[in-house]
C-alpha positions, 0 to 999 in steps of 0.5 A: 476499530469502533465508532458509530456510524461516522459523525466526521470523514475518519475512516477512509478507503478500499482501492478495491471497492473505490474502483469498483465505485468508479467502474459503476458511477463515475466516467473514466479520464485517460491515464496520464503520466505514470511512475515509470516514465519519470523514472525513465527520463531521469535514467533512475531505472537501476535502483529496481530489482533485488539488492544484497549488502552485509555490515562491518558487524556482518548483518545482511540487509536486503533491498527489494525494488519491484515494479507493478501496475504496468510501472505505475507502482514500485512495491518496497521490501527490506528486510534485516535480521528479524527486521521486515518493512513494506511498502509501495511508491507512487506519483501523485500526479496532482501534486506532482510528487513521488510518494512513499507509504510503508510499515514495519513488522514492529508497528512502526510506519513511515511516508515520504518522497523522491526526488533526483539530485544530480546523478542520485535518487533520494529518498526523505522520509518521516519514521513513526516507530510504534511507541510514537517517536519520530525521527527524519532521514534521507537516504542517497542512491546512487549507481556504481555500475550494473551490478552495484549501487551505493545508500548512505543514510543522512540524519534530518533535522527538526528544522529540515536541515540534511546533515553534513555528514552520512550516518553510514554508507553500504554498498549493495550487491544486485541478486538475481531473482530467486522464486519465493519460498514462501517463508513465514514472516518475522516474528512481530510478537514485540510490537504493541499492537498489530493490525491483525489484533484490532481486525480480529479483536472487532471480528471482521478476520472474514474480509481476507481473502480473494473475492469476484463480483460480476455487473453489468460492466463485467467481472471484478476481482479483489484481495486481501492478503496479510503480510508481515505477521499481521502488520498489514494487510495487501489489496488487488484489484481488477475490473476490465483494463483497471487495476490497483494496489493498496497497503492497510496499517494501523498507525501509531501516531493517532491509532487509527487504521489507515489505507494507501494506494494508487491505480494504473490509471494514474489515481491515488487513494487514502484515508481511514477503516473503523467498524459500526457494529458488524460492519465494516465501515470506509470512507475515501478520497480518491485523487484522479490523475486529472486532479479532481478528488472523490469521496466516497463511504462504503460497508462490508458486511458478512452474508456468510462463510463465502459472502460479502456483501458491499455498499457504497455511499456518498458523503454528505456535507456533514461528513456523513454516510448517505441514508441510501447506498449508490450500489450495492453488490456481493462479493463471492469468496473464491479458492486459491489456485496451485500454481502451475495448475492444469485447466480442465480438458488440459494435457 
């Protein structure tokens, strides 16, 4: 994570501080349509919620398919053996398509889509294991009954081409929600390098955490919250009606820290972290539901133990930080509450 102060649009952005962004400078546009209302109108509703299937070598997979942001985001978990992987899905109404982002706990990542094929949903992704190497799939869902769905996993390949036949196919069982336990994550000690490595290898571990801000147009709220051992790092965001979700990982394809996320106003966001001296340095593009694109650069900056303080810039053409921030604005680092905690005055 070093660089100097961006020469060329790399580094790219917060969900959290873009929506602050967009609070403070820009006019807000109806949210349009959403994740949930495609996946109402092609009757796909069954693949969400906790799913459980054992091989024939007796290994258990588990699938977890959860909806958030009022259905504008699905959040992806499997996990199998010591294995984890992460990650959310989205519609881009722009490019009309439903993508995928997510990352493992051995440094690899993976992007793709969705889309209905008859009775079934598919999902076609590009996997990048940590060592570089890539390989296509395409996994098949399909509903046997309530209780029950079917996966097969199809080969791509380099000419796009699904393969004739399925590498394997499993029935999942539908589980029903249990609490978290709140279990530590596998463990990732195999993985070249995690994302955890390079934040606290330039210094900027302070940034995880929940964090509130009040302007003019009310409060805001935001976390950060690591997951996967180190191998991601989760972000939330809240401001008046709007609220985002946001994934950061590192990325082995070209070593460099890249952040996903999507609104519940129909947005979408991506690009780049990297580090100029003590700062930490994003610069964004977000993609409104209207279809205009955005970018925006912004500095986190550490006042003290639970302070930061955050500016937003404009780009220019040369793909540079302006010299003046649009905003600046300090964040204050708030405690966790235990669940189930009484409020004051409270019986």
């Amino acid at each position: 994570m070093s660089c100097g102060r961006i020469s060329s649009v790399k580094c790219g952005g917060s969900l959290v501080v873009l929506a602050s962004v967009v609070l403070l400078c820009v006019c807000s546009v109806p949210a349009q349509e959403k994740l949930g209302d495609l996946v109402s109108e092609y009757g796909f509703d069954w693949v969400i919620g906790r799913w459980k299937a054992t091989t024939d070598g007796g290994d258990v997979i588990e699938l977890d398919y959860r909806w958030a942001l009022d259905k504008h985001v699905v959040t992806v978990g499997l996990k199998m053996g010591e294995y984890e992987y992460r990650g959310m899905i989205f519609y881009i109404s722009a490019e009309e398509k439903v993508v995928e982002v997510g990352v493992d706990n051995r440094g690899g990542m993976a992007k793709g889509t969705w889309e209905p094929d008859g009775e079934r949903v598919v999902s076609k992704s590009e996997r990048v294991e940590a060592d570089g190497t890539k390989h296509n799939i395409a996994i098949f869902y399909s509903k046997v009954d309530r209780k029950t769905i079917k996966v097969e996993l199809y080969g791509i390949d380099g000419a796009g081409k699904l393969a004739a036949e399925p590498r394997g196919a499993l029935n999942f069982e539908r589980q029903k929600r249990q609490a978290r336990k709140g279990k530590k994550p596998a463990d990732a000690a195999a993985a070249p390098e995690s994302l955890k490595a390079i934040v606290q290898e330039a210094g900027f571990g302070w940034i995880a955490g929940r964090w509130v801000t009040t302007t003019d147009r009310g409060q805001m709220e935001s976390f950060y919250r690591w997951g996967l051992g180190g191998h991601m790092v989760s972000i939330g965001f809240k401001g008046g009606d709007m609220e985002g979700l946001a994934m950061i990982y590192y990325s082995p394809v070209d070593g460099r820290v890249v952040q996903v996320g999507a609104d519940n106003r129909g947005g979408s966001v991506k690009g780049l972290w990297d580090a100029d001296g003590e700062e930490a340095v994003t610069t964004l593009e977000y993609s409104g539901p209207d279809g205009r694109k955005r970018k925006m650069g912004i500095t986190h900056t550490k006042v003290d133990r639970n302070t930061i303080k955050v500016g937003y810039y404009q780009i220019e053409s040369n793909g540079e930080l302006s010299d003046e921030a649009l905003a600046t604005l300090e964040y204050k680092r708030q405690r966790r509450q235990a669940s189930g905690a009484k409020k004051k005055g409270g019986s």
